[in-house]
C-alpha positions in Angstrom: 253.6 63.3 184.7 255.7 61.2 186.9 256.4 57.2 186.6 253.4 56.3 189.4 251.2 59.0 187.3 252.2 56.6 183.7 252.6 53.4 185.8 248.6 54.2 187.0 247.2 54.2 183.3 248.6 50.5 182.2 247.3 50.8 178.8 248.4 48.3 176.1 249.7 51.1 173.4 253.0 52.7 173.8 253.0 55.9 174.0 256.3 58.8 175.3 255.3 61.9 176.8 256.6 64.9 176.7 260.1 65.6 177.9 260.5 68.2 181.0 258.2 67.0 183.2 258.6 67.5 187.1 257.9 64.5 189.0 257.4 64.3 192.9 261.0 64.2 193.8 262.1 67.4 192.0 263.7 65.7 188.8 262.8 66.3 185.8 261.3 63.8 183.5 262.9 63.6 179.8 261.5 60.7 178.4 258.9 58.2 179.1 258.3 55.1 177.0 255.8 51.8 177.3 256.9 48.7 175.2 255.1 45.4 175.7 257.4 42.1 175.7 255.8 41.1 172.6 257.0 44.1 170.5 260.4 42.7 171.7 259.8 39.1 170.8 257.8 36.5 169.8 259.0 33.8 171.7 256.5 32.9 174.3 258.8 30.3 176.2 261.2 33.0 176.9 258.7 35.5 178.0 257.7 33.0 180.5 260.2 32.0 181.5 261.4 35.8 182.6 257.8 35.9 184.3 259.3 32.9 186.3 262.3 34.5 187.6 260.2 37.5 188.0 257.7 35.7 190.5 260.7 34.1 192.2 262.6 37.4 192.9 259.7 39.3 194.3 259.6 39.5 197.7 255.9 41.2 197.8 254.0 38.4 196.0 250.2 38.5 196.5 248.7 36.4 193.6 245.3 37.2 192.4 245.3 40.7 194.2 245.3 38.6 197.3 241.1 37.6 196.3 240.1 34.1 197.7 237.4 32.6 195.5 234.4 33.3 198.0 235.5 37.0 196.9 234.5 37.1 193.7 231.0 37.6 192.4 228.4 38.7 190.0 230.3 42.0 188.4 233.3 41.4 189.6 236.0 41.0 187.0 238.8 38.8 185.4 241.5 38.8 188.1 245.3 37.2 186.9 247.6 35.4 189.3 250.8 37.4 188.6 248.5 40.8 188.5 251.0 42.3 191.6 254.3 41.2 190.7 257.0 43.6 188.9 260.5 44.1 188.9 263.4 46.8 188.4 265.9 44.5 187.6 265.7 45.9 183.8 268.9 47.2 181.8 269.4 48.0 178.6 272.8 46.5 177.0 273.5 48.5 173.7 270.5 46.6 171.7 269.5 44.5 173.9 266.4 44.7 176.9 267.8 42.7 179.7 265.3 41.8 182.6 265.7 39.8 185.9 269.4 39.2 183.8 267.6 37.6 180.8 267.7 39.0 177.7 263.7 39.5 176.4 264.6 40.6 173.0 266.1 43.5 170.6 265.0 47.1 171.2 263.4 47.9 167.4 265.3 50.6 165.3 262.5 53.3 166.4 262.4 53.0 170.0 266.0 52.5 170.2 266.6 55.7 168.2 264.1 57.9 170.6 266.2 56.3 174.2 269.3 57.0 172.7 269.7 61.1 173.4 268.9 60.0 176.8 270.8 56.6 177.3 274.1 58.3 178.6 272.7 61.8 180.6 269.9 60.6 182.4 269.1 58.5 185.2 267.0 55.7 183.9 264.1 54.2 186.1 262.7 51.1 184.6 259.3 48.7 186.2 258.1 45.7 184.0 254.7 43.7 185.4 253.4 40.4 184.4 250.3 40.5 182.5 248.5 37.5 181.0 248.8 33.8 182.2 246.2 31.8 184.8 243.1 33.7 185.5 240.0 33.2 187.7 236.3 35.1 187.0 233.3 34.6 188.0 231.2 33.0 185.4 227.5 34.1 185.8 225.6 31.2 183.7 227.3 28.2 186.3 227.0 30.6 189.4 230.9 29.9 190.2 234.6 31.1 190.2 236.6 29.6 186.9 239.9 29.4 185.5 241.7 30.1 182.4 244.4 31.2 181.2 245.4 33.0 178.2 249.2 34.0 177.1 252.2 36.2 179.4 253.5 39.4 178.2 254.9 42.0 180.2 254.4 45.6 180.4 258.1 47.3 180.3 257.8 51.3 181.6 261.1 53.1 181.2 261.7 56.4 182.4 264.8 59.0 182.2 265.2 61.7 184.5 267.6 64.5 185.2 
């Protein structure tokens, strides 16, 4: 399974694959990994405030998958703002997970002990995306579009290849 195959499923455990996997370029994939920014910290202020530097650093951004109001409707569902943005700008600094240059937190012991055969031989490859924060939905009882908004997190995909 490649990074666009693991990128695709966006589930909220994290989960590794197996190591030796082909992707579409002809590398080999040794280690795959999913953290969420709150298994790094529990500091909300700082989690948004790397989602702030994320949405000022991408050049793609199309908030609420680029859905006007008049396109939402009965069945449609919960749609966030920052839905679209990501980054690369993600390094890892001995202990430390540093994204768009901030650091988000300390790896724990157990993820930092399965990266580490692969830290110094393999290319990492490393996404996070913006989940959580201001939301619209349409809201079936007032026949209209509302908004909410609940906490950030980020979705942080690493990847090691050969």
């Amino acid at each position: 399974m490649g990074l666009f195959d693991f990128l695709k499923k966006k589930d909220s455990e994290p989960k590794n694959t197996m190591p030796n996997v082909e992707t579409e370029k002809g590398n080999t994939v040794q280690f795959e990994a999913k953290w969420r920014a709150s298994d790094l910290t529990s500091d909300n202020v700082l989690v948004e405030k790397v989602v702030d530097k994320i949405v000022a650093e991408d050049p793609f951004q199309k908030f609420y998958q680029g859905m006007s109001d008049a396109d939402f409707g009965i069945g449609s569902k919960r749609v966030f703002e920052y839905t679209d943005i990501t980054t690369m700008n993600v390094t890892i600094d001995g202990t430390k997970l540093i994204v768009e240059g901030i650091v988000l937190g300390t790896i724990p012991e157990k993820q930092l002990a399965e990266i580490k055969p692969y830290q110094d031989k393999y290319l990492l490859t490393a996404y996070v995306y913006v989940t959580g924060g201001r939301y619209k939905e349409y809201d079936s009882e007032v026949q209209t579009v509302v908004e909410g908004s609940m906490a950030y997190n980020l979705d942080i995909f690493l990847q090691y290849t050969s």
